[in-house]
C-alpha positions as CSV (number, residue, x, y, z in Angstrom):
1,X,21.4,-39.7,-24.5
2,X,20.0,-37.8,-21.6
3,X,18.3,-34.6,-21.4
4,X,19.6,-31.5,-20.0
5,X,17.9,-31.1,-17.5
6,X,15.3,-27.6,-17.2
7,X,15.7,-24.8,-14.9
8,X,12.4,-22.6,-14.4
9,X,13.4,-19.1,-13.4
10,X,9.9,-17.2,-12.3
11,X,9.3,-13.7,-14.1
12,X,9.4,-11.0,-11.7
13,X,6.7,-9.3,-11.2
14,X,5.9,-5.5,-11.8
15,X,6.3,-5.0,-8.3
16,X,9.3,-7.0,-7.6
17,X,11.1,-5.0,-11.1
18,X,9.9,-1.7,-10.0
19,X,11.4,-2.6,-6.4
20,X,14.7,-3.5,-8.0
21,X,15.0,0.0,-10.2
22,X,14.1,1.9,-7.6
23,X,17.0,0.5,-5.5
24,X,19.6,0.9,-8.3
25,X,18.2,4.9,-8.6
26,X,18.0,5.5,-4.9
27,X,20.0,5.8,-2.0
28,X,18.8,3.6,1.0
29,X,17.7,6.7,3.2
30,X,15.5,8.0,0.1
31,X,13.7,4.9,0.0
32,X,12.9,4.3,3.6
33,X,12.2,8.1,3.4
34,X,9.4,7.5,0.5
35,X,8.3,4.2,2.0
36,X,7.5,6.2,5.4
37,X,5.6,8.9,3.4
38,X,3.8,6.3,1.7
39,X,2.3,4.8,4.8
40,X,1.5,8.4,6.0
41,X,-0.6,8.9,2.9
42,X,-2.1,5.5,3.5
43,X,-3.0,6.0,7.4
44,X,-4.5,9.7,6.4
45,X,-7.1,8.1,4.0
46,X,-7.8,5.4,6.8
47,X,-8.4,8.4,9.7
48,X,-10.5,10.0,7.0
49,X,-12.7,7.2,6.4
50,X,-12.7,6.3,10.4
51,X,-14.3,10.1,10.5
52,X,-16.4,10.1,7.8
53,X,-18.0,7.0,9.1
54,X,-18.1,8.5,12.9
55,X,-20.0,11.2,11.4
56,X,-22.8,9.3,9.6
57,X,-23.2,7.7,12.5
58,X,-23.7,10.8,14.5
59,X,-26.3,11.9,12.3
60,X,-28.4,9.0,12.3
61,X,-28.2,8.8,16.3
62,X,-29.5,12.6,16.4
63,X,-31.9,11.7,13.4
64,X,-33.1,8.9,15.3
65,X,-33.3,10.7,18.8
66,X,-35.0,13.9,16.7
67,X,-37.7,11.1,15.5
């Protein structure tokens, strides 16, 4: 007698479920719409950072030229 053979079906993960509800509650256009805004958020908090850092700089180069 011969087993049946085993099929190994991977568990989604949080991501991948979340993904899959949110396409059953939303209309295409929403998500692009929320994916879009999402990146927006993402590359504010990066231009943030970028000036934050340009201004420590700045204030070392004058605390250094001050010196």
């Amino acid at each position: 007698m011969q087993a049946a053979p085993v099929r190994a079906t991977a568990i989604p993960s949080f991501t991948t479920a979340l993904r899959a509800v949110e396409s059953l509650l939303m209309s295409s256009g929403q998500r692009t719409a929320r994916r879009n805004a999402w990146t927006s958020v993402l590359e504010d908090r990066r231009r943030a950072k970028d000036r934050v850092e340009a201004q420590r700089v700045l204030e070392e180069a004058l605390a250094t030229r001050s010196s």
